[in-house]
MMTF fields as JSON, N, C-alpha, C and O atoms, coordinates in Angstrom:
{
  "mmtfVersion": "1.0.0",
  "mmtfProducer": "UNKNOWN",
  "numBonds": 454,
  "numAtoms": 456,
  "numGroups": 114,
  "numChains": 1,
  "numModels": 1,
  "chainsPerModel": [1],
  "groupsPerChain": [114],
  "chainIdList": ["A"],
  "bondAtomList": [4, 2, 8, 6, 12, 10, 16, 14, 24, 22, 28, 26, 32, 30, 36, 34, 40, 38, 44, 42, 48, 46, 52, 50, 56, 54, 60, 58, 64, 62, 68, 66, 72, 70, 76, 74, 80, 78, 84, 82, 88, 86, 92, 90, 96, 94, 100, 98, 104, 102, 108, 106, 112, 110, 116, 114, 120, 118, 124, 122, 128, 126, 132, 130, 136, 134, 140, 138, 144, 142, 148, 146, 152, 150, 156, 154, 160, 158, 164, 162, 168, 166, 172, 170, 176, 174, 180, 178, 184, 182, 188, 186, 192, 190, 196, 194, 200, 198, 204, 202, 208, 206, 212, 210, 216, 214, 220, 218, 224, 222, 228, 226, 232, 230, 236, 234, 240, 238, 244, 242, 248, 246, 252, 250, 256, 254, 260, 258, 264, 262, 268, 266, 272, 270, 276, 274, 280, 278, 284, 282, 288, 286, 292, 290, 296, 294, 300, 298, 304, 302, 308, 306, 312, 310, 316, 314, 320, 318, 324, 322, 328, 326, 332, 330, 336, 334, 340, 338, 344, 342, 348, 346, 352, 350, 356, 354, 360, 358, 364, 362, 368, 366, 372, 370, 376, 374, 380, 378, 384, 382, 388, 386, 392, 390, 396, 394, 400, 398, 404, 402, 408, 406, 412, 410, 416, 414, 420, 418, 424, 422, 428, 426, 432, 430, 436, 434, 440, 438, 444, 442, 448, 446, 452, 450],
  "bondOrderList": [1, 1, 1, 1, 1, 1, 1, 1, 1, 1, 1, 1, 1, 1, 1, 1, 1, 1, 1, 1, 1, 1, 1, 1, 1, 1, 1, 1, 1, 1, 1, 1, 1, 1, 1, 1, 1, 1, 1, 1, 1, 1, 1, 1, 1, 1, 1, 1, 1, 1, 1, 1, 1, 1, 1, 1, 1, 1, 1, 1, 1, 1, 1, 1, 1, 1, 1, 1, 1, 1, 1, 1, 1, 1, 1, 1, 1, 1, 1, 1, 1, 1, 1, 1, 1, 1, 1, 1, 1, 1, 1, 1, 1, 1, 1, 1, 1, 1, 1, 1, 1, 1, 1, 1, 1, 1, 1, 1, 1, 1, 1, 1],
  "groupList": [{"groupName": "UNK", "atomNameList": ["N", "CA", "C", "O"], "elementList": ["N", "C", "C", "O"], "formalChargeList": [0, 0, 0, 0], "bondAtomList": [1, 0, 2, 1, 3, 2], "bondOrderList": [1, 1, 2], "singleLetterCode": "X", "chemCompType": "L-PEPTIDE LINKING"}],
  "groupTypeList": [0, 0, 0, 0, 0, 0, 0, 0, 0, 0, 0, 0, 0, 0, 0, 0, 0, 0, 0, 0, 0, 0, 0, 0, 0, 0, 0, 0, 0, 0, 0, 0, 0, 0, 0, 0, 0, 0, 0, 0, 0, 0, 0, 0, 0, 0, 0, 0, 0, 0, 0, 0, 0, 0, 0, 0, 0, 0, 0, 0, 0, 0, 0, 0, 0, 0, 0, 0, 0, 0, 0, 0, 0, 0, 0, 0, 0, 0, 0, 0, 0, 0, 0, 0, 0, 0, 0, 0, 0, 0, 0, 0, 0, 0, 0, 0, 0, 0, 0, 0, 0, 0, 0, 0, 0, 0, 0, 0, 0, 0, 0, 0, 0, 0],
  "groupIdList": [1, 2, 3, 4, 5, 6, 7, 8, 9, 10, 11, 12, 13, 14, 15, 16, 17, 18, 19, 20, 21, 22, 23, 24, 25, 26, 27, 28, 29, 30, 31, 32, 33, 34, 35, 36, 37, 38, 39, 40, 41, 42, 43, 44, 45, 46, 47, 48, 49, 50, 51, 52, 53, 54, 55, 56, 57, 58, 59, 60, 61, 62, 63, 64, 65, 66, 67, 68, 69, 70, 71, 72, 73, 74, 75, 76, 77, 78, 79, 80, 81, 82, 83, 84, 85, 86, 87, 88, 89, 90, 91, 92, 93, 94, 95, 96, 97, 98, 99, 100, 101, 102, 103, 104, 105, 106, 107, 108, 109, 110, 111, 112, 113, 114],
  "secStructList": [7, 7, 6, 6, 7, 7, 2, 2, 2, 2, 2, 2, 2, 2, 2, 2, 2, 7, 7, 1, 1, 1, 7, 1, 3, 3, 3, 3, 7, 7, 5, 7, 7, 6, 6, 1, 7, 7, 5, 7, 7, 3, 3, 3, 3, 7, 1, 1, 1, 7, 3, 3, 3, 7, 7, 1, 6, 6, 1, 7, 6, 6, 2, 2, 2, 2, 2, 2, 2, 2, 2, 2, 2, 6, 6, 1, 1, 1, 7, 7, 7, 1, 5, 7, 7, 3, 3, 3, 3, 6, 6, 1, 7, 3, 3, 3, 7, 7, 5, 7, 7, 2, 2, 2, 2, 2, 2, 2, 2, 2, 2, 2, 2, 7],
  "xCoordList": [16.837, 16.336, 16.18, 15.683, 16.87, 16.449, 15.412, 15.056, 14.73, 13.367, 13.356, 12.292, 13.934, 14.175, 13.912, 13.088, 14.335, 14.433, 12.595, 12.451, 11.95, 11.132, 10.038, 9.136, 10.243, 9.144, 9.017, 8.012, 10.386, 10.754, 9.895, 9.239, 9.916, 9.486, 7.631, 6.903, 7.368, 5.788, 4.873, 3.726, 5.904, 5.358, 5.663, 5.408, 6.304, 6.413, 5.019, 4.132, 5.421, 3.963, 2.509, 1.612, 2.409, 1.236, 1.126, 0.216, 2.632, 2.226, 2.171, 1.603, 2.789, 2.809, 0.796, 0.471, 0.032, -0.942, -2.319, -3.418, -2.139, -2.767, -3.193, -2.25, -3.828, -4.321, -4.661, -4.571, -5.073, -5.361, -3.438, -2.598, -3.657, -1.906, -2.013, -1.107, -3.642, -3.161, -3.93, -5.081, -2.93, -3.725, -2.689, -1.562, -3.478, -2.883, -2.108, -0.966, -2.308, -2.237, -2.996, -4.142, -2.225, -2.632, -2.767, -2.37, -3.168, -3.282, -3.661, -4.799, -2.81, -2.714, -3.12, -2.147, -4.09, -4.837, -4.51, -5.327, -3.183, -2.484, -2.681, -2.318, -3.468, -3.455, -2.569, -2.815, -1.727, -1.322, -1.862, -2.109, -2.178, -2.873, -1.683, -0.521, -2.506, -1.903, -0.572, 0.251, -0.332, 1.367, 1.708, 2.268, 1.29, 2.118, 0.532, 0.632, -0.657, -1.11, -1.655, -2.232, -1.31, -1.714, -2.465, -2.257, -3.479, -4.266, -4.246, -4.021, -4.665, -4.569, -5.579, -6.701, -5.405, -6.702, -6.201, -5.246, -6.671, -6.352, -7.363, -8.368, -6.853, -7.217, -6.538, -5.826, -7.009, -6.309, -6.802, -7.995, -6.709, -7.114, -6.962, -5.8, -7.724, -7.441, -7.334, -7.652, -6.586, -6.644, -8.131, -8.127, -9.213, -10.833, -10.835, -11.483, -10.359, -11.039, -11.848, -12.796, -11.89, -12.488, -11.494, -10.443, -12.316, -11.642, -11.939, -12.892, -10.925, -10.231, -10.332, -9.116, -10.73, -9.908, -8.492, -8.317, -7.764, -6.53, -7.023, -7.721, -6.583, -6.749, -5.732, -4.617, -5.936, -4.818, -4.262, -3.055, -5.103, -4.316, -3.632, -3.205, -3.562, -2.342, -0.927, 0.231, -1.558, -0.117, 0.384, -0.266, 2.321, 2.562, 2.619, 2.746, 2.447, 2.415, 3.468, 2.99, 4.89, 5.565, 5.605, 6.692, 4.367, 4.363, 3.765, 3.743, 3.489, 2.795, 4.364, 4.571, 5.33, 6.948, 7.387, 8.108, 7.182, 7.67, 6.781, 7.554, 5.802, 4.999, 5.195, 5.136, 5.586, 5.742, 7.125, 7.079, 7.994, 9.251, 9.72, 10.614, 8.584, 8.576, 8.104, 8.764, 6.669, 6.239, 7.024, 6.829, 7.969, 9.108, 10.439, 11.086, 10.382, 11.719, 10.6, 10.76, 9.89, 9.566, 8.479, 7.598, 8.61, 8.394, 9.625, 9.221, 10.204, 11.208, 10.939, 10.899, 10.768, 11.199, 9.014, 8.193, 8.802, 6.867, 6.135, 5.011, 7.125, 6.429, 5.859, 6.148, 4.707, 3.943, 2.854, 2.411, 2.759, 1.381, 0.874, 1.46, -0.626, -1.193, -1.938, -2.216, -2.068, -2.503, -1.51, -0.93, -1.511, -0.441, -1.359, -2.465, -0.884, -1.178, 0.1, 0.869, 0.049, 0.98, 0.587, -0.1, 0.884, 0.404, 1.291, 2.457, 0.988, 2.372, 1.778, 0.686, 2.785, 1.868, 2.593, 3.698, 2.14, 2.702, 4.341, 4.904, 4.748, 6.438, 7.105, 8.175, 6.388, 7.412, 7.214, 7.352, 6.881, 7.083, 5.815, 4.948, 6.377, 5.336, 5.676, 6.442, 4.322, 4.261, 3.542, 2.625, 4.078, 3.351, 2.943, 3.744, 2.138, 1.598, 1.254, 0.323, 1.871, 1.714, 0.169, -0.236, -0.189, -1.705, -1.443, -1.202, -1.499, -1.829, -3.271, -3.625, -4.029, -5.431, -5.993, -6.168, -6.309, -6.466, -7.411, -7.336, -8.366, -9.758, -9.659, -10.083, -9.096, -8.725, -7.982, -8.264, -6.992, -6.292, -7.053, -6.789, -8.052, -9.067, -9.714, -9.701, -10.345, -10.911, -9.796, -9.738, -9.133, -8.545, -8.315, -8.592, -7.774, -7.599, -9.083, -9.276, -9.723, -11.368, -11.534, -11.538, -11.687, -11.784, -10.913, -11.514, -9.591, -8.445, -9.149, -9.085, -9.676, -9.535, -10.739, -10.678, -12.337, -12.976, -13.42, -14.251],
  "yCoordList": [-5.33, -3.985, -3.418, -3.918, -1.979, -1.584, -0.81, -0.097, -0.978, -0.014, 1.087, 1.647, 1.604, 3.148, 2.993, 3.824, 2.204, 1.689, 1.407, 0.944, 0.195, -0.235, 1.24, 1.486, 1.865, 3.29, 3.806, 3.812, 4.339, 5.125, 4.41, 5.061, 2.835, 2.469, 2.278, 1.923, 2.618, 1.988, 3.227, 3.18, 4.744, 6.127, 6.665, 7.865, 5.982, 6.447, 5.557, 5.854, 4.671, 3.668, 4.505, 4.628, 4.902, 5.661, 6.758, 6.92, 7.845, 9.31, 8.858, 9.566, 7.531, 7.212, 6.931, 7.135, 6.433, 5.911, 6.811, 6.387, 8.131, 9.355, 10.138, 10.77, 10.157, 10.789, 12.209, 12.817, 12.634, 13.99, 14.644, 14.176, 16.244, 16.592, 17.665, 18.362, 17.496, 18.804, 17.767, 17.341, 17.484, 16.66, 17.164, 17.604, 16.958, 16.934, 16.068, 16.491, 14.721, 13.924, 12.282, 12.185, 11.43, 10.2, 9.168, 9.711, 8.069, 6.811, 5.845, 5.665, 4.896, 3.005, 2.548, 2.468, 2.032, 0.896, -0.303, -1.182, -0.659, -2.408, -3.185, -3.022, -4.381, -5.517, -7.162, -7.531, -7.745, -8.767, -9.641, -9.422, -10.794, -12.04, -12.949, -12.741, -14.352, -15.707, -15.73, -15.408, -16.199, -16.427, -15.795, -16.24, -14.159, -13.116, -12.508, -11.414, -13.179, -12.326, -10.476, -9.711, -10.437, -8.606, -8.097, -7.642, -7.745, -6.433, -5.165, -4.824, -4.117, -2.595, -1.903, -2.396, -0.967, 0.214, 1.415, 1.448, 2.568, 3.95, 5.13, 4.907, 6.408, 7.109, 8.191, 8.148, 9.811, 10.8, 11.845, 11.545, 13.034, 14.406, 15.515, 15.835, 16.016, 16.904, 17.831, 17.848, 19.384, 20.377, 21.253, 22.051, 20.838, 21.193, 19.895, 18.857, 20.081, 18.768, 17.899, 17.809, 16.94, 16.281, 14.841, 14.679, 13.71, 12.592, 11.592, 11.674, 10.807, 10.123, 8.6, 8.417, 7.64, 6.201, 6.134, 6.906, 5.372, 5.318, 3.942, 2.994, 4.148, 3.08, 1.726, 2.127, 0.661, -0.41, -0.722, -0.96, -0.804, -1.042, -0.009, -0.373, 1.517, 1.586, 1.404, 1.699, 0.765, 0.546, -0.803, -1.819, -0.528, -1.655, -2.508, -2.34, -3.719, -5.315, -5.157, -5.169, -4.995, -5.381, -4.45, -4.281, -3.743, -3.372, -5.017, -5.084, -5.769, -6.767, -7.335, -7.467, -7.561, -7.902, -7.185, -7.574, -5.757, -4.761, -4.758, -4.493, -4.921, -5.375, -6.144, -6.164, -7.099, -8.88, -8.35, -8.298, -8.071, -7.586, -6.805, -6.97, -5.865, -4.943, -5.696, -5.71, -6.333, -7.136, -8.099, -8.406, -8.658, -9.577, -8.621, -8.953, -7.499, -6.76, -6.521, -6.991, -6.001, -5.404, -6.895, -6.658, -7.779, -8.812, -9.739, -10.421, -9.65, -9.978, -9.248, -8.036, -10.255, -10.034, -9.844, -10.579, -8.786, -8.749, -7.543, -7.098, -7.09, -5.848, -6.414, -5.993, -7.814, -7.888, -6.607, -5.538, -7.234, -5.903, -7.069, -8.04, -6.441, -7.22, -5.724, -5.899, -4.632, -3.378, -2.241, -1.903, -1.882, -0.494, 0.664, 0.338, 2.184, 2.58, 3.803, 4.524, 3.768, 4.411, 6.068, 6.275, 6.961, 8.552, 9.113, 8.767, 10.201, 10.275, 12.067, 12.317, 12.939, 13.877, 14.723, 14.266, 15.992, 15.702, 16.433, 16.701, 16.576, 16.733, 16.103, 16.32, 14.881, 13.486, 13.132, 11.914, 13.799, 13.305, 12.007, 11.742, 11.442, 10.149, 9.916, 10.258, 8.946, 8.688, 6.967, 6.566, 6.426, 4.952, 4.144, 3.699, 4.114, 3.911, 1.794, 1.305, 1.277, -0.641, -0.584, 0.255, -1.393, -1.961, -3.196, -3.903, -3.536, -5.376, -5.412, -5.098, -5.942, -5.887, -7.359, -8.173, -7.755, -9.085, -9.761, -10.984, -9.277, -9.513, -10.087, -11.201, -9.234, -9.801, -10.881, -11.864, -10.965, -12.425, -13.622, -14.722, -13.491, -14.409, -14.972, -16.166, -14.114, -14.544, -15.235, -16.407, -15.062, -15.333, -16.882, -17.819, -17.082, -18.601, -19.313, -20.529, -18.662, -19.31, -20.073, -21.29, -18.958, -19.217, -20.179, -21.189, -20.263, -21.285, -22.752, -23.807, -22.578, -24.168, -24.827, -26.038, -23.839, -24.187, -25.0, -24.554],
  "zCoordList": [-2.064, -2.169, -0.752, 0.257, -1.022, 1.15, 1.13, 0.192, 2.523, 2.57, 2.111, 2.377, 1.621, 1.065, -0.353, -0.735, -1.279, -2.527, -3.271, -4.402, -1.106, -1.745, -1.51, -2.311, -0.631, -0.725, -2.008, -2.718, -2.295, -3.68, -4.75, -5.563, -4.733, -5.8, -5.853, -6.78, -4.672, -4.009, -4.371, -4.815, -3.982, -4.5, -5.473, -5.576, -6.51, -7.755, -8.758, -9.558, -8.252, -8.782, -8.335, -9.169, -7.343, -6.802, -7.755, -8.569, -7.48, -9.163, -10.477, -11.308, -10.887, -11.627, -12.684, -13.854, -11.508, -11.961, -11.71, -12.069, -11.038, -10.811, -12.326, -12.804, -12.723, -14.059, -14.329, -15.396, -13.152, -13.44, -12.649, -11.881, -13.681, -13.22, -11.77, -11.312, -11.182, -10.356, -9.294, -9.392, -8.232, -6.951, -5.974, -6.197, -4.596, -3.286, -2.901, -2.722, -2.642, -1.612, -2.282, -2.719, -2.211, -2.683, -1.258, -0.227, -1.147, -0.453, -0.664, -1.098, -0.42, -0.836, -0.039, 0.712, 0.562, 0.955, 1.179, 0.906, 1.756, 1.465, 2.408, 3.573, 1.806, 3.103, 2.231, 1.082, 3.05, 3.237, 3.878, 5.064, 3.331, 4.089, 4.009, 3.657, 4.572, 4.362, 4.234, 5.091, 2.914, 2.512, 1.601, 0.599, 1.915, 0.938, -0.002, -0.557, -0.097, -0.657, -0.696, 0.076, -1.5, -1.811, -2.019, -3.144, -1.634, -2.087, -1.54, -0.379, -3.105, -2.906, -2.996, -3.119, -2.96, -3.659, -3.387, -2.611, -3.901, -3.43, -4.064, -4.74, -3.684, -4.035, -3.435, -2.432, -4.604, -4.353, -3.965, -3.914, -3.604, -3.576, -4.608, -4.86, -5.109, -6.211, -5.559, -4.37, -6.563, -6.272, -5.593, -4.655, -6.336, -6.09, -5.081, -5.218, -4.53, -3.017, -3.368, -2.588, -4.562, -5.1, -5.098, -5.718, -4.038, -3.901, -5.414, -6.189, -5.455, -6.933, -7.037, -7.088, -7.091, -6.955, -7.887, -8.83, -7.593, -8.397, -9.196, -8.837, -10.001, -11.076, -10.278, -9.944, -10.054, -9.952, -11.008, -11.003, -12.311, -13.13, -14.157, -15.252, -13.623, -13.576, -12.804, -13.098, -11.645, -11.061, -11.393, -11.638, -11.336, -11.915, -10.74, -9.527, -11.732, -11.094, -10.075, -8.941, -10.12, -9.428, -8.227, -7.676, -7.703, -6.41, -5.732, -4.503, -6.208, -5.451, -4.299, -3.093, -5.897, -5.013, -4.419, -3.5, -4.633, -3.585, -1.994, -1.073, -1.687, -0.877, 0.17, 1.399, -1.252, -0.202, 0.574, 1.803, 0.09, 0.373, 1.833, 2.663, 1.642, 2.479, 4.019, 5.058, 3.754, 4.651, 5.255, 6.431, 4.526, 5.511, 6.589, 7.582, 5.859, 6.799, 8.124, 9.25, 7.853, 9.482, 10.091, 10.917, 9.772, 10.195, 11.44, 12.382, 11.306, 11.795, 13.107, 13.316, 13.928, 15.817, 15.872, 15.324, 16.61, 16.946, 16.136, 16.366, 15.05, 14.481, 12.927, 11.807, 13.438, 12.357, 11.68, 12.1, 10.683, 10.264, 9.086, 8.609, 8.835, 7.97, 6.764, 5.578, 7.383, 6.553, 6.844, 7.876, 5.899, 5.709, 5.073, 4.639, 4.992, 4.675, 3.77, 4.405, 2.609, 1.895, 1.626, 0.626, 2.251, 2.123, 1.33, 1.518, 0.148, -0.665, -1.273, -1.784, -1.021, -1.502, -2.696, -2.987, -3.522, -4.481, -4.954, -6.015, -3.091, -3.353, -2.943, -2.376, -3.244, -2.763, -1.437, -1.334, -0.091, 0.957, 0.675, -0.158, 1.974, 2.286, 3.979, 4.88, 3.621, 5.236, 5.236, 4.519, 5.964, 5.842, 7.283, 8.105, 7.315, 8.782, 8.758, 8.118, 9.274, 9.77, 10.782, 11.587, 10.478, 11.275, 11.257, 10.278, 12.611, 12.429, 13.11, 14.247, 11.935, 12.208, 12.612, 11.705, 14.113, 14.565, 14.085, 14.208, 13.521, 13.551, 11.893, 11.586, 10.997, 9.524, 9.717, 9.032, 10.57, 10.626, 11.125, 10.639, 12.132, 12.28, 11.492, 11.192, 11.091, 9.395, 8.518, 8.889, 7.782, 7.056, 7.549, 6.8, 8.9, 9.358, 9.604, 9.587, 9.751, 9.582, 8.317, 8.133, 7.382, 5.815, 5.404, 5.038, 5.314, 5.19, 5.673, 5.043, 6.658, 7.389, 6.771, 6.556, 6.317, 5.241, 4.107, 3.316]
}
């Protein structure tokens, strides 16, 4: 799948799981740990400037593989990341911003060795 494929499929999952029909602007919350695990969260903007959580479970499961996926292409060579941020608004554009957050990776190898 090419990065283009996995966006398409990462922000359709995002409108997909938005409930109310009149919003601004959505955002995914994604952090990668360890060896591929996933977690999300989000939320949206309504038309009345009224912030939203997104349901996770409406989004489908297989953003977890789209994720992992994504996280190995721009892995390759020093452009790790461990948080992303998925911005998606409601004429399709998007914007996705990489964080490699040092301090979560500390932890995480703390906790591990535990």
């Amino acid at each position: 799948m090419t990065i283009d494929e996995i966006y398409l499929n990462i922000g359709q999952s995002i409108v997909n799981a938005i409930d109310d029909e009149r919003w601004n602007h959505a955002k995914l919350n994604i952090e990668v740990v360890g060896t591929g695990v996933v977690s999300y969260n989000g939320e949206y903007i309504t038309d009345n400037n009224e912030t939203k959580n997104i349901s996770v479970r409406n989004i489908s499961r297989d953003i977890r593989n789209w994720i992992r996926e994504l996280h190995d292409i721009p892995n390759e060579g020093d452009n790790k990341w461990n948080k992303a941020f998925f911005t998606i608004n409601t004429q399709g554009k998007y914007n996705v911003e990489f964080i490699w957050d040092e301090e979560l990776d500390t932890e995480i190898a703390r906790l591990s060795k535990e």
